[in-house]
Kinemage of the C-alpha trace (Angstrom):
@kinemage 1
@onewidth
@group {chain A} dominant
@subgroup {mainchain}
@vectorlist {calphas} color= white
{ca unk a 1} P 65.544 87.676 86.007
{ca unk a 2} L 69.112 87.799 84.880
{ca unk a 3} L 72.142 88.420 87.282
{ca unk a 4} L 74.941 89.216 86.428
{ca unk a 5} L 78.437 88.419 88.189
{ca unk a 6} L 79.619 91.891 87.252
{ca unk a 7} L 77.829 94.625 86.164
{ca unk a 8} L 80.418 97.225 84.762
{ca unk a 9} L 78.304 99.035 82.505
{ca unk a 10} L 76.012 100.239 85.216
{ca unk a 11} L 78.979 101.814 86.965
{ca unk a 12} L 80.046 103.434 84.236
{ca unk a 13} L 76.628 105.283 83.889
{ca unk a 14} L 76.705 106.332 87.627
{ca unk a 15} L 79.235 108.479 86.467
{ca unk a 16} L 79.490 108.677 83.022
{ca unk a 17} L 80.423 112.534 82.825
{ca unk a 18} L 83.273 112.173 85.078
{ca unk a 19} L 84.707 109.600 82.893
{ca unk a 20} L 83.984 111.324 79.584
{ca unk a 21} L 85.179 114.738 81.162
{ca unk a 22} L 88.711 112.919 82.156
{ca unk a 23} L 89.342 111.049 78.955
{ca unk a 24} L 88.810 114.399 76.384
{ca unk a 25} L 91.045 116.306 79.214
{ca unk a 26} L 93.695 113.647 77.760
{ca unk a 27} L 92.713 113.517 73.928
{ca unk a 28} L 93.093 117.420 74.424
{ca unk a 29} L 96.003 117.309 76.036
{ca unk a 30} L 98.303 115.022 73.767
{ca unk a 31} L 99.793 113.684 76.332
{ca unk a 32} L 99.112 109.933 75.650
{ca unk a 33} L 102.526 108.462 77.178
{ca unk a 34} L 103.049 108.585 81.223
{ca unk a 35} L 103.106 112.814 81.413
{ca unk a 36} L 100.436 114.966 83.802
{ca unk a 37} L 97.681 112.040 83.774
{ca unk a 38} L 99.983 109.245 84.914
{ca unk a 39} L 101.198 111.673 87.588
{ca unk a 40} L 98.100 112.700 89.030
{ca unk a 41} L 96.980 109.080 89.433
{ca unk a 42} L 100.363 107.887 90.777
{ca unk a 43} L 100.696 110.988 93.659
{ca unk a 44} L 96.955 110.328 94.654
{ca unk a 45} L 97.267 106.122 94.528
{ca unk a 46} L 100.105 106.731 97.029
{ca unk a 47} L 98.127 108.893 98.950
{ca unk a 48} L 95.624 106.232 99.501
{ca unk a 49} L 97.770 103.212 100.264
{ca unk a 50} L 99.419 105.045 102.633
{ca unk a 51} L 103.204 104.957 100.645
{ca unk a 52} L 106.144 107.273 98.973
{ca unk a 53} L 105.682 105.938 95.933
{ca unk a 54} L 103.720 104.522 93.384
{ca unk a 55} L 104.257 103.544 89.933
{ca unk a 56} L 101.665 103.116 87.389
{ca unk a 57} L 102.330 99.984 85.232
{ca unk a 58} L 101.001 98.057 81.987
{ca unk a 59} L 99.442 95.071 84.160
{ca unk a 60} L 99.401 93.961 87.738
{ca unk a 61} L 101.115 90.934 86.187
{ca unk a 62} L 104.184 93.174 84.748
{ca unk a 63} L 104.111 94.716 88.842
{ca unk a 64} L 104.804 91.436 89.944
{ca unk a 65} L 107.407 90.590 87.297
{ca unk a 66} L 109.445 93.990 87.582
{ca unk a 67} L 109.008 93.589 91.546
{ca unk a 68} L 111.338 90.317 91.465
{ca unk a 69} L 113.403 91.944 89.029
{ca unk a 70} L 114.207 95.209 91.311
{ca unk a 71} L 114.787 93.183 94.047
{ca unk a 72} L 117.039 90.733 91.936
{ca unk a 73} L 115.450 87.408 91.956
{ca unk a 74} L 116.410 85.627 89.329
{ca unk a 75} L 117.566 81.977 88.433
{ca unk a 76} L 119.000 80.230 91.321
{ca unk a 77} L 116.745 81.468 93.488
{ca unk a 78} L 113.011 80.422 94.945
{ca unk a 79} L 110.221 82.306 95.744
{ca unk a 80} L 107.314 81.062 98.350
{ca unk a 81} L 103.905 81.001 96.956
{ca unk a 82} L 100.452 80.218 98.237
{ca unk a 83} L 99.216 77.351 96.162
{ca unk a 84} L 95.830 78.856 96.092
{ca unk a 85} L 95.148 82.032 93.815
{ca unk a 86} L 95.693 83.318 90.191
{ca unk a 87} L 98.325 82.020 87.874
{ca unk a 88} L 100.491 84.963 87.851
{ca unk a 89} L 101.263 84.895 91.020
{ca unk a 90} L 103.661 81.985 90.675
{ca unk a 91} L 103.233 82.378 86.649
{ca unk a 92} L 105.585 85.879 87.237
{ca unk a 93} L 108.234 83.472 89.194
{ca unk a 94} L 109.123 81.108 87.068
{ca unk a 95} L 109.515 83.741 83.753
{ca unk a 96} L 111.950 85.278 85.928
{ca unk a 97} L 113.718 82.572 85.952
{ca unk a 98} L 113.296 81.616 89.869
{ca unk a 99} L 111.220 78.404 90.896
{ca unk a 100} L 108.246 78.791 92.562
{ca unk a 101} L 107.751 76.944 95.954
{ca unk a 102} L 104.089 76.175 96.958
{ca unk a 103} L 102.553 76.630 100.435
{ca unk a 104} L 99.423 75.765 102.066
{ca unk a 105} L 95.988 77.934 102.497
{ca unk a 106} L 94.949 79.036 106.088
{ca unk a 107} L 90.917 77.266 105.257
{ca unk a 108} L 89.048 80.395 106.390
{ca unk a 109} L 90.711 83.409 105.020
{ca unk a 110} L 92.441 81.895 101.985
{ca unk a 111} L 95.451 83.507 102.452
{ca unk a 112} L 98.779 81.738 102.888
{ca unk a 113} L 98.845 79.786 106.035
{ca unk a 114} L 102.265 81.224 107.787
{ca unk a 115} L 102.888 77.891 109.756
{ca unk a 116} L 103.523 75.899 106.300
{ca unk a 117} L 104.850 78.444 105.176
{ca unk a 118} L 107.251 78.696 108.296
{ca unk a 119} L 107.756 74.648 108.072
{ca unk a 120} L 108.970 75.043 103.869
{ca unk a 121} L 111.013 77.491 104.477
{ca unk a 122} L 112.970 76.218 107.419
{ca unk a 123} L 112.954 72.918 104.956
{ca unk a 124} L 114.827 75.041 102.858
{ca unk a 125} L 117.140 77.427 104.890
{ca unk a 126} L 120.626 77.261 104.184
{ca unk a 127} L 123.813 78.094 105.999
{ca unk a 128} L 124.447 80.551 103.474
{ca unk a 129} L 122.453 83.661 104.178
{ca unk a 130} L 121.009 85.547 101.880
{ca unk a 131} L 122.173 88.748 100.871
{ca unk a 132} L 118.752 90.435 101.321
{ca unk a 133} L 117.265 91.945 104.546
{ca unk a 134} L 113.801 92.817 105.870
{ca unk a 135} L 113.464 95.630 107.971
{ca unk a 136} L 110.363 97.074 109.002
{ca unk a 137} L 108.351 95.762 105.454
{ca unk a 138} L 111.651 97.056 103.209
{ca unk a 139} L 114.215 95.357 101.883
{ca unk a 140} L 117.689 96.069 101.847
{ca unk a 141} L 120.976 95.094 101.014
{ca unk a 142} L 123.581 93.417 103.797
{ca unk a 143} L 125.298 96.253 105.513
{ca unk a 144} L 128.845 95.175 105.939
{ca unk a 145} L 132.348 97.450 106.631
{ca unk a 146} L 134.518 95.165 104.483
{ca unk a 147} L 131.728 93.906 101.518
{ca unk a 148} L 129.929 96.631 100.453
{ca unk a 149} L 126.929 95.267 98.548
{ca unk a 150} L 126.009 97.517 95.177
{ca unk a 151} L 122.496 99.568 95.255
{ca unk a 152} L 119.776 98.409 92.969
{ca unk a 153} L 121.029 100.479 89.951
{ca unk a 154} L 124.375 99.166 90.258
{ca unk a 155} L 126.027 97.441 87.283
{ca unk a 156} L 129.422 95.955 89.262
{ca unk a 157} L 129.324 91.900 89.006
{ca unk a 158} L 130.012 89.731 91.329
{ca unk a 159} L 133.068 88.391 92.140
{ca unk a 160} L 133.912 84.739 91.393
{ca unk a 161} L 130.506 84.281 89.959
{ca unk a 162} L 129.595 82.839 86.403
{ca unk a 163} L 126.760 85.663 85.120
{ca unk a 164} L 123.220 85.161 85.064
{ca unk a 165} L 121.608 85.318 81.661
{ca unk a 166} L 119.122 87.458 82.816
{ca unk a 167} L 119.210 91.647 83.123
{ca unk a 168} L 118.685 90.863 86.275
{ca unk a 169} L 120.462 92.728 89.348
{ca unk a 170} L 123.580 90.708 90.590
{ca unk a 171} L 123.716 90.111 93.973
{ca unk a 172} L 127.203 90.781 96.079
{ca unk a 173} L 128.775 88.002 97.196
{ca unk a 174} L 128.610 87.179 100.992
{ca unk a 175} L 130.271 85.398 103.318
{ca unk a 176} L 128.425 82.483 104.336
{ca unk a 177} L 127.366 83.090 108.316
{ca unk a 178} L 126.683 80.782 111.258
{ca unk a 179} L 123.170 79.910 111.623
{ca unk a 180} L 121.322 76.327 113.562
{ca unk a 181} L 119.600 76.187 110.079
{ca unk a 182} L 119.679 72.771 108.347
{ca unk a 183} L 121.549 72.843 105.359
{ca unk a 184} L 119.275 72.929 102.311
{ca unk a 185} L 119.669 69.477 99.460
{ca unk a 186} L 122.065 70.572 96.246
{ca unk a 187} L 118.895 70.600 93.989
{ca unk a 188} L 117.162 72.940 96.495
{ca unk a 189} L 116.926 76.924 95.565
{ca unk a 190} L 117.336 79.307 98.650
{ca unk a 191} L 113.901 81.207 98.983
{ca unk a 192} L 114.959 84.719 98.438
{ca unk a 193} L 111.376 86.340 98.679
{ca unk a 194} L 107.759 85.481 99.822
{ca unk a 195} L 104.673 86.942 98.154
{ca unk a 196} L 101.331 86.664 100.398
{ca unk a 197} L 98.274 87.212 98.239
{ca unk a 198} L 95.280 89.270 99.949
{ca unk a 199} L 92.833 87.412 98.195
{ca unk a 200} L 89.326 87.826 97.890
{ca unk a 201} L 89.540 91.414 99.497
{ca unk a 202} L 91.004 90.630 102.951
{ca unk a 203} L 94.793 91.101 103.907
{ca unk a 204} L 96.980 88.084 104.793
{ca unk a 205} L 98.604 87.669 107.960
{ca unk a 206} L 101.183 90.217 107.767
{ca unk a 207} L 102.569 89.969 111.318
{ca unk a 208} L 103.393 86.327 110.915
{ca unk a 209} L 104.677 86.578 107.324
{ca unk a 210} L 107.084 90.154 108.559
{ca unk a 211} L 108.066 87.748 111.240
{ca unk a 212} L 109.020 84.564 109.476
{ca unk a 213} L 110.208 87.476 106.582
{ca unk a 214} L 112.887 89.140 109.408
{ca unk a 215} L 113.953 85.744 110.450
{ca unk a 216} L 115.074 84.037 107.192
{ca unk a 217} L 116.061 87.398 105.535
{ca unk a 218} L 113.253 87.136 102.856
{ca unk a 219} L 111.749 90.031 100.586
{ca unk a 220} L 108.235 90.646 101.027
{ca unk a 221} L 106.072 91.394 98.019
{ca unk a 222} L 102.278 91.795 98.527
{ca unk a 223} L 99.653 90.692 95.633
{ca unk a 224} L 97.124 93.054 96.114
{ca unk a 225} L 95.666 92.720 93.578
{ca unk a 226} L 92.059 92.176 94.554
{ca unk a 227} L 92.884 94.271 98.005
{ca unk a 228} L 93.055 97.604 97.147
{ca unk a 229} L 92.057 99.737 100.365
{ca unk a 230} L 91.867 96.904 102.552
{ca unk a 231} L 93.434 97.468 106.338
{ca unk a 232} L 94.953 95.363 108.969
{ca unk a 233} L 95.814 96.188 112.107
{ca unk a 234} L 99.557 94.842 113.481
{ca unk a 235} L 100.473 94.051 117.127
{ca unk a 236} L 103.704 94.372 116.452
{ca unk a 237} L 106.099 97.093 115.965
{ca unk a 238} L 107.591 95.560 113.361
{ca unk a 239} L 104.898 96.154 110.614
{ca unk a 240} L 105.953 99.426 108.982
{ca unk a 241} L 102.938 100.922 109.751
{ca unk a 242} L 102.933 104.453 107.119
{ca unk a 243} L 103.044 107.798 109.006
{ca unk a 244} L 101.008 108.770 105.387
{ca unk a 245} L 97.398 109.972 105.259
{ca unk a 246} L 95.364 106.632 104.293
{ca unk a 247} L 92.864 106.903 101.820
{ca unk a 248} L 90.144 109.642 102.190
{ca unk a 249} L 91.089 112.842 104.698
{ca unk a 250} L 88.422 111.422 106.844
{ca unk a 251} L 89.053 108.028 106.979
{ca unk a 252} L 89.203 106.864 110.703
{ca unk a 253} L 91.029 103.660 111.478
{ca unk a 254} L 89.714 100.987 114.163
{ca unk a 255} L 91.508 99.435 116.939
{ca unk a 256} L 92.405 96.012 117.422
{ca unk a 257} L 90.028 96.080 120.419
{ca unk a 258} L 86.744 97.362 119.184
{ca unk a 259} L 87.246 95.124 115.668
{ca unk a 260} L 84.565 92.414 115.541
{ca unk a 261} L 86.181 89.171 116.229
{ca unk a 262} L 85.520 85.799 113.772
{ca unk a 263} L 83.382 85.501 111.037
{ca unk a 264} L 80.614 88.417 111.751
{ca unk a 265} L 78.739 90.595 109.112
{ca unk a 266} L 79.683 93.957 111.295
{ca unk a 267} L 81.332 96.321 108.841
{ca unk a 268} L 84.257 97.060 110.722
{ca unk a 269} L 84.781 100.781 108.854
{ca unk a 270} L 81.486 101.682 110.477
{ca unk a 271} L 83.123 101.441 114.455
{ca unk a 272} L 85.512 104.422 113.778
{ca unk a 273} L 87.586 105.812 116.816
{ca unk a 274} L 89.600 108.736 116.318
{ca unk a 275} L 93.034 108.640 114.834
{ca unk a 276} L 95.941 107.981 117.283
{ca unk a 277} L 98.064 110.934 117.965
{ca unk a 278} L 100.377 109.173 120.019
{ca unk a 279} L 103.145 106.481 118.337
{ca unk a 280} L 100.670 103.215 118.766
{ca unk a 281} L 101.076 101.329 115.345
{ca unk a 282} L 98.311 102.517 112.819
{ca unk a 283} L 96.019 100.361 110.459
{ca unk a 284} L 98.657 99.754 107.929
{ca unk a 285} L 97.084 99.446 104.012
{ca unk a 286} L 97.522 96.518 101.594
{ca unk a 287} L 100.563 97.693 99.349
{ca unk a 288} L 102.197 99.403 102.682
{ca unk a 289} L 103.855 96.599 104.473
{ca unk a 290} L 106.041 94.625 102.032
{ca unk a 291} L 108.928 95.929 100.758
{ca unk a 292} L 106.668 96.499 97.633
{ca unk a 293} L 103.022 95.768 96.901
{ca unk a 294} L 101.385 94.974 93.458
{ca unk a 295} L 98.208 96.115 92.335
{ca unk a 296} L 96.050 95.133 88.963
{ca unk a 297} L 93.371 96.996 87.663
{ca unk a 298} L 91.949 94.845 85.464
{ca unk a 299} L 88.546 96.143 84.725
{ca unk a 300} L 87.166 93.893 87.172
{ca unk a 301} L 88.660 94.674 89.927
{ca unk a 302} L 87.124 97.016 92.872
{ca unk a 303} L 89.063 99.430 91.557
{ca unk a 304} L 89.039 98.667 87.369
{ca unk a 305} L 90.777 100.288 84.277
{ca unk a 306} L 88.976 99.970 81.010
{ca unk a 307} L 91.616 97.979 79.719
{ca unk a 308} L 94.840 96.297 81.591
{ca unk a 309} L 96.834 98.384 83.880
{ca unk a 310} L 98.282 97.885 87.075
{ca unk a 311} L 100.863 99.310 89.840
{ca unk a 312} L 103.480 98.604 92.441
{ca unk a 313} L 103.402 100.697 95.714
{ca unk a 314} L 106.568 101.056 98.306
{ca unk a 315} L 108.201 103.267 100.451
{ca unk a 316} L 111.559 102.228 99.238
{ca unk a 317} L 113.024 104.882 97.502
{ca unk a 318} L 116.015 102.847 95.464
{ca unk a 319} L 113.149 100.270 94.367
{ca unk a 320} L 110.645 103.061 93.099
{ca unk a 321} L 113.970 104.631 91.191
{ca unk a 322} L 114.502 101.016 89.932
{ca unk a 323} L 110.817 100.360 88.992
{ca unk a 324} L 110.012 103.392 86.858
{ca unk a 325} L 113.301 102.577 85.041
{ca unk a 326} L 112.671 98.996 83.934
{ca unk a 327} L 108.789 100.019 83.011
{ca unk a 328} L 110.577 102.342 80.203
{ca unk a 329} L 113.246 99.923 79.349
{ca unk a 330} L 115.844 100.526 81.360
{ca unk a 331} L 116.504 104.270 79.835
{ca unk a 332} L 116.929 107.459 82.004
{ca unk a 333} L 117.071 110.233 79.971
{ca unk a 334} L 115.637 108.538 76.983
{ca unk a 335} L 117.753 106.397 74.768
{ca unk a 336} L 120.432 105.753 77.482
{ca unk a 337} L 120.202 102.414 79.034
{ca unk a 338} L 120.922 102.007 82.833
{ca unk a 339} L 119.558 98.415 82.590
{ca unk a 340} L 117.727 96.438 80.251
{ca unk a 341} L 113.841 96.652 80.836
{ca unk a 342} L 110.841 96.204 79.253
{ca unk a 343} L 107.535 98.430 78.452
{ca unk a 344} L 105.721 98.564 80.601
{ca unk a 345} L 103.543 101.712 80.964
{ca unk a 346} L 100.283 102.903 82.428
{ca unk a 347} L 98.177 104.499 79.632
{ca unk a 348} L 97.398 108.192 80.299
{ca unk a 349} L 94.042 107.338 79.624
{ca unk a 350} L 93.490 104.425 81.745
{ca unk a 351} L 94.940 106.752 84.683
{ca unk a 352} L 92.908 109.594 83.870
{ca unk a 353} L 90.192 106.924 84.390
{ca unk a 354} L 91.904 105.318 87.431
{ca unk a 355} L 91.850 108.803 89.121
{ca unk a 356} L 88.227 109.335 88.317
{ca unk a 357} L 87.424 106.050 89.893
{ca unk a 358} L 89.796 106.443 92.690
{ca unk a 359} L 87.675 109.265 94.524
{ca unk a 360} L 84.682 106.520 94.378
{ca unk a 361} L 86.546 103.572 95.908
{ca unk a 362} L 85.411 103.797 98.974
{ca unk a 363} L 82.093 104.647 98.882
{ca unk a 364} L 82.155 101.367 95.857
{ca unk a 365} L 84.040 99.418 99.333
{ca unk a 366} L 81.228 100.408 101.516
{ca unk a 367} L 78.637 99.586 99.621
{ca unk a 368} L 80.352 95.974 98.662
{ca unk a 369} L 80.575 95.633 102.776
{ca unk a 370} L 76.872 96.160 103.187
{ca unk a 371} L 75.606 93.881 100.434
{ca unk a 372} L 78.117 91.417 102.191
{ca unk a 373} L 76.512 91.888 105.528
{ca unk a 374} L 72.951 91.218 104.009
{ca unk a 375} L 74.557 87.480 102.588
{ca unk a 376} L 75.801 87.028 105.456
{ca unk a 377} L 72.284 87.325 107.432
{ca unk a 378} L 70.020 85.363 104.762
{ca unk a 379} L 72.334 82.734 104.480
{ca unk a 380} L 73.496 82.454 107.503
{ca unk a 381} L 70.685 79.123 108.277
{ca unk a 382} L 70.976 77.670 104.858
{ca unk a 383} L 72.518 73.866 105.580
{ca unk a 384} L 75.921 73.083 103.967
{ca unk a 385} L 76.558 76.872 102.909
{ca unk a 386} L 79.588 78.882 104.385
{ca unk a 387} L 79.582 82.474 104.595
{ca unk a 388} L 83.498 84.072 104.446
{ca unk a 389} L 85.399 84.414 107.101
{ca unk a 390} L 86.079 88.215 108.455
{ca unk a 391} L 89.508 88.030 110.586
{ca unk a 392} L 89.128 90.720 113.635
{ca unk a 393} L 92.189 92.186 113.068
{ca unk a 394} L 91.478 93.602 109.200
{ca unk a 395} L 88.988 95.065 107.103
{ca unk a 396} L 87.282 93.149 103.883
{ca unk a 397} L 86.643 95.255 100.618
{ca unk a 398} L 84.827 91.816 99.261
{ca unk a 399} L 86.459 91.828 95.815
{ca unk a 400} L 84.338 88.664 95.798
{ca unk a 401} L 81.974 87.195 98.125
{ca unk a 402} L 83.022 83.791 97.976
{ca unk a 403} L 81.175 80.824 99.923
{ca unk a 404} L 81.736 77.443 100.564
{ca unk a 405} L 79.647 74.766 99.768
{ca unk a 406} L 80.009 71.716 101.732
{ca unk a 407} L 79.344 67.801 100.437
{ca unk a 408} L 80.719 68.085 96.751
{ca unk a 409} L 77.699 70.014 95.825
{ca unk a 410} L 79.388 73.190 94.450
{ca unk a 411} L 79.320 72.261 90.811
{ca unk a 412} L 75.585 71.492 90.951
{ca unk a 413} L 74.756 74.584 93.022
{ca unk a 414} L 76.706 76.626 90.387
{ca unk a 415} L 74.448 74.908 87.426
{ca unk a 416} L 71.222 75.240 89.598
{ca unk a 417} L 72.041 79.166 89.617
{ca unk a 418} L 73.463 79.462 86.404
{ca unk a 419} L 69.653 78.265 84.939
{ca unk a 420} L 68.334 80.723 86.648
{ca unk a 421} L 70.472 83.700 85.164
{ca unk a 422} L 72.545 83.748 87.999
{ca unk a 423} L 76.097 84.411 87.799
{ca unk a 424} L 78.519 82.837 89.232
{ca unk a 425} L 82.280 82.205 89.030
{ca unk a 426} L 84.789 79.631 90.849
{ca unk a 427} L 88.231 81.100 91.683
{ca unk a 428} L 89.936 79.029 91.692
{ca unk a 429} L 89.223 75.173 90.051
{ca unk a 430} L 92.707 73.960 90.439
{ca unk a 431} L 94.977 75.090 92.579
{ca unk a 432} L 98.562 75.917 91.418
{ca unk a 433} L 100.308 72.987 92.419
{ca unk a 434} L 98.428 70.532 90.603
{ca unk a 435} L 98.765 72.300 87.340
{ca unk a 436} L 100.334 70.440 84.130
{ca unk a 437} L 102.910 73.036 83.615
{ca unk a 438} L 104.362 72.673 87.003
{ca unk a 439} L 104.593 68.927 87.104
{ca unk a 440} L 108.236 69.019 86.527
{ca unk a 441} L 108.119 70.774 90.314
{ca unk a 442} L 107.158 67.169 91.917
{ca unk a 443} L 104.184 68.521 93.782
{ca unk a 444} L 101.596 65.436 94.607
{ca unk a 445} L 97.803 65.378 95.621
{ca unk a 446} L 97.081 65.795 98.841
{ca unk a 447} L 99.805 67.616 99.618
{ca unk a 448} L 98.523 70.764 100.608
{ca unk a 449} L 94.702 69.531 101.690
{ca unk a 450} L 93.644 73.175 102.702
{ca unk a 451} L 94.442 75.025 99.060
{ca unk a 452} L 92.530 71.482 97.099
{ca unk a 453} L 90.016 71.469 99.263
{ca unk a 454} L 88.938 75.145 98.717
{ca unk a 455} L 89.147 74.590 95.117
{ca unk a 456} L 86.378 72.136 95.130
{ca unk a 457} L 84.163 73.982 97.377
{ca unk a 458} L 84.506 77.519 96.920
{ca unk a 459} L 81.811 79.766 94.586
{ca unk a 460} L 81.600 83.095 94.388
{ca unk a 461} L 78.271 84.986 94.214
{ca unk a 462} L 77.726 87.878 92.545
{ca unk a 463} L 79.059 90.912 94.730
{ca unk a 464} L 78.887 94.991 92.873
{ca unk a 465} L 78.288 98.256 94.407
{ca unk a 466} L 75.243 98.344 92.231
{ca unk a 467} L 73.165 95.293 93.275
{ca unk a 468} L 69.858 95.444 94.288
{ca unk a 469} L 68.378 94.010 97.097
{ca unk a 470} L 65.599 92.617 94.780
{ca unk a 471} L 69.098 90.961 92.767
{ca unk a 472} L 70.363 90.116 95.886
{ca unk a 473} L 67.430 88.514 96.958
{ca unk a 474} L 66.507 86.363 93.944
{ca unk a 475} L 70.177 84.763 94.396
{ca unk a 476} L 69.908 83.689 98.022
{ca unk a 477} L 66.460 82.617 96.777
{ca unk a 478} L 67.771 80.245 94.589
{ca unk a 479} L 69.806 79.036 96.939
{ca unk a 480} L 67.750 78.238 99.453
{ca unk a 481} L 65.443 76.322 96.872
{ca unk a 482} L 68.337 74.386 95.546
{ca unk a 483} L 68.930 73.460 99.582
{ca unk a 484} L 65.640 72.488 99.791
{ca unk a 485} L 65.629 70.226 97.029
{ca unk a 486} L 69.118 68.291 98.040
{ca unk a 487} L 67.554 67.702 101.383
C-alpha cells in the first residue's frame, strides 16, 4: 500500500464542481487582475480571522516582506526570529535589509520560547526607544505634542538623518528617553519587530510575546502560515481580542476553563459553550493579534491555492492602506506612485479557488483533529515515540502531525516507512541558525539546544482530511514493527 504525505488530488475530486464552477465564473468574467474575485475572497478571509482587513497577495513570503516594509523595517534595524521554522521567515528579514536575530524553541509546542526571547531582547535594548508602539496587537507611531511622527504613507524625511537606500518608510526622529535598559554594543541593531511563527497548526504564546511586545515597543507580525483558523484563548486584556464574527456563523469558542489541559487527543472545538455576551476577552484567531498576520496558501497548506498565493490580515487601517499599495507598486490611481512597491497580486483565479475552499476549512480542520486524536491513541504506548503537544489554552488545526522520535532513530524510522510507501517529511533538518548563509551572523552550535534538538528528532506523518483509517492504520503499523525490531 502506498501513502502518501499529501493527497491533493483527492480533495480536489470531493469537490470538483465547485472548483470548476468558480474558475469559468472568472474566465467568463475577464476579470483576471484583483477585481470582484479578489474581493470576495478578501471580505470573507477577514470574516474568518476575525479582522478589518485582508489583503490578498502573490505569496505568503511577499506578506511577510511587504509587512516589514509597511511598518518600516529596514537596514539598521533587527527583527527577532525563532530559529526553528521555514526559511522565509528570517529569509524575508534580511532582503529587507534588517538582520535577523535568532531565538530559542519552547520543546513541546515549537513555537518561540518567550523567555529567550525576553533574555535577547533585553541583551539588546537600548536607551534609545524606538519610535514604534504596541497597543493592544497594533502598531503605531509615538504620539508626541512637539514631534509629530509622519503616517505610513508619508514621504517627509527625517531630520538629520543620511537616507536609507531602501523605499522603505522613514522613521521620525525621537528623542532618546530614560529607560534602566542596558545600553546595546555599537555593532548591535535595535530589534524593531518580533515575528512568532504558529507552526505546525498551533498558535504561539501570544500573551507573553504582546507582553514582552508592549514592554520594548516592538511590532508584532504573526507567520501564520500553517495556522489558518487556529484559536487561542488570552488571560489578558491586552490581546486585542476582535469584536468580528470568527469563522463560520456557528462557530462557538471554548473557555480557558473547560480547554483540555497538556498534551491530550480531546478536540477542543468539540467542548463548545456559548458565545460570551458580556466584555470577557474572546478566542482571538491566528492573523488577529499582531499588528498584522501573514498567511501562505501554498497548495499545501490546510487551506491551499493551486499555485502560490498568500495574504496579510490586520485591523490597522493605515497598514491595510499601505499594504494594498506596495502589492501594486506603490500606484494609487494607476500610474501615480505614492511609494515604490512591487507586484505582488493575488490571482483572481487562485481566489476564486481560495473562496471555494474557504467554506470547507473547517470541516477539512475537523477532520485533521480527529485523525490526530486516533495517532494520538495508537501511539500513545509505542517506546521512544512522542505524540505533539496540545497547549490548553489554544486550538490545533494539525497542518502537520509531527512526532518526535527519541534516541537518534528518526532518520531510520523515516527510511523504515519510506520502504513501505509511507510518506513522510522532516520540517525542519537544520534549523536557521546553523545555516551557511547566515554564518556571517556568528551563531554557534549549541546555542539554542531546544530549536537543534527538534531538528534531529522531529518527523511528520502523513496528516489529510481524506485519510483512511485503513491508511492511517498501516502507518502506525509500521511503526510499531519498526519499534519492535530496534528493541
Amino acid at each position: 500500500m502506498t501513502i502518501p504525505m499529501l493527497d491533493l488530488v483527492r480533495q480536489y475530486h470531493a469537490i470538483r464542481g465547485e472548483i470548476d464552477g468558480a474558475i469559468g465564473d472568472v474566465l467568463k468574467s475577464g476579470e483576471f487582475i484583483l477585481g470582484p474575485h479578489v474581493r470576495r475572497f478578501e471580505d470573507a478571509a477577514a470574516a474568518y480571522c476575525g479582522v478589518k482587513h485582508a489583503i490578498g497577495l502573490a505569496s505568503g513570503t511577499d506578506a511577510l516582506l511587504l509587512s516589514l516594509r509597511a511598518l518600516g523595517i529596514g537596514p539598521g534595524d533587527a527583527v527577532l526570529v525563532p530559529s526553528f521554522t521555514f526559511f522565509a521567515t528570517a529569509g524575508t528579514v534580511h532582503n529587507i535589509g534588517a538582520t535577523p536575530v535568532f531565538c530559542d524553541i519552547d520543546p513541546k509546542t515549537y513555537n518561540i520560547d518567550p523567555r529567550s526571547a525576553r533574555a535577547i531582547v533585553e541583551t539588546h535594548a537600548s536607551r534609545a526607544c524606538s519610535s514604534w508602539h504596541v497597543d493592544r496587537g497594533k502598531a503605531r507611531r509615538s504620539e508626541r505634542a512637539d514631534q509629530p511622527s509622519p503616517q505610513a504613507t508619508s514621504h517627509e524625511p527625517r531630520a538629520a538623518v543620511a537616507p536609507h537606500a531602501t523605499s522603505h518608510e522613514p522613521r521620525a526622529a525621537v528623542a532618546p528617553q530614560a529607560t534602566s535598559h542596558e545600553p546595546r554594543a555599537a555593532d548591535q541593531p535595535p530589534i524593531r519587530a518580533i515575528i512568532p511563527v504558529h507552526l505546525y497548526g498551533q498558535m504561539a504564546d501570544m500573551d507573553e510575546i504582546m507582553q514582552l511586545a508592549d514592554e520594548y515597543d516592538l511590532a508584532v507580525i504573526e507567520d501564520a502560515a500553517q495556522a489558518i483558523g487556529a484559536q487561542y484563548v488570552s488571560e489578558n486584556r491586552h490581546v486585542a481580542c476582535s469584536s468580528w464574527p470568527v469563522g463560520k456563523a456557528e462557530r462557538q469558542h471554548v473557555a480557558r476553563s473547560s480547554l483540555p489541559v497538556g498534551a491530550t487527543g480531546t478536540d477542543a472545538t468539540d467542548m463548545v459553550l456559548p458565545q460570551a455576551t458580556s466584555h470577557e476577552p474572546r478566542a482571538a484567531v491566528a492573523g488577529s493579534i499582531g499588528a498584522i498576520g501573514c498567511f501562505s496558501f501554498y497548495p499545501t497548506k490546510n487551506l491551499g491555492a493551486y499555485g502560490d498565493a498568500g495574504m496579510v490580515t490586520t485591523n490597522d487601517d493605515a497598514l491595510a492602506e499601505t499594504i494594498g499599495l506596495l502589492r501594486v507598486h506603490g500606484a494609487k490611481p494607476k500610474y501615480f506612485h505614492k511609494m515604490v512597491g512591487v507586484n505582488s497580486r493575488l490571482d483572481a483565479i487562485q481566489a476564486a479557488i481560495l473562496d471555494v475552499k474557504l467554506r470547507h476549512l473547517d470541516d477539512w480542520s475537523n477532520a485533521r483533529r480527529r485523525i490526530a486524536d486516533r495517532y494520538d491513541r495508537l501511539l500513545s504506548d509505542v517506546s521512544g515515540i512522542v505524540t505533539p503537544f496540545r497547549a490548553g489554552d489554544r486550538t490545533h488545526i494539525f497542518h502537520q502531525y509531527t512526532i518526535r522520535v527519541l534516541g537518534g532513530k528518526r532518520d531510520a524510522l523515516q527510511a523504515h516507512l519510506r520502504a513501505q510507501g509511507i510518506g513522510t517529511l522532516i520540517y525542519y533538518p537544520r534549523p536557521l541558525h546553523l545555516q551557511e548563509c547566515f554564518a556571517h551572523l556568528g551563531y554557534r552550535e549549541g546555542q539554542f539546544p531546544h530549536s537543534e534538538d527538534a531538528s534531529r528528532e522531529v518527523l511528520s506523518l502523513p496528516i489529510f482530511p481524506e485519510l483512511t483509517e485503513t491508511e492511517q492504520d498501516a502507518v502506525v503499523a509500521a511503526i510499531r514493527e519498526f519499534g519492535e525490531k530496534r528493541s
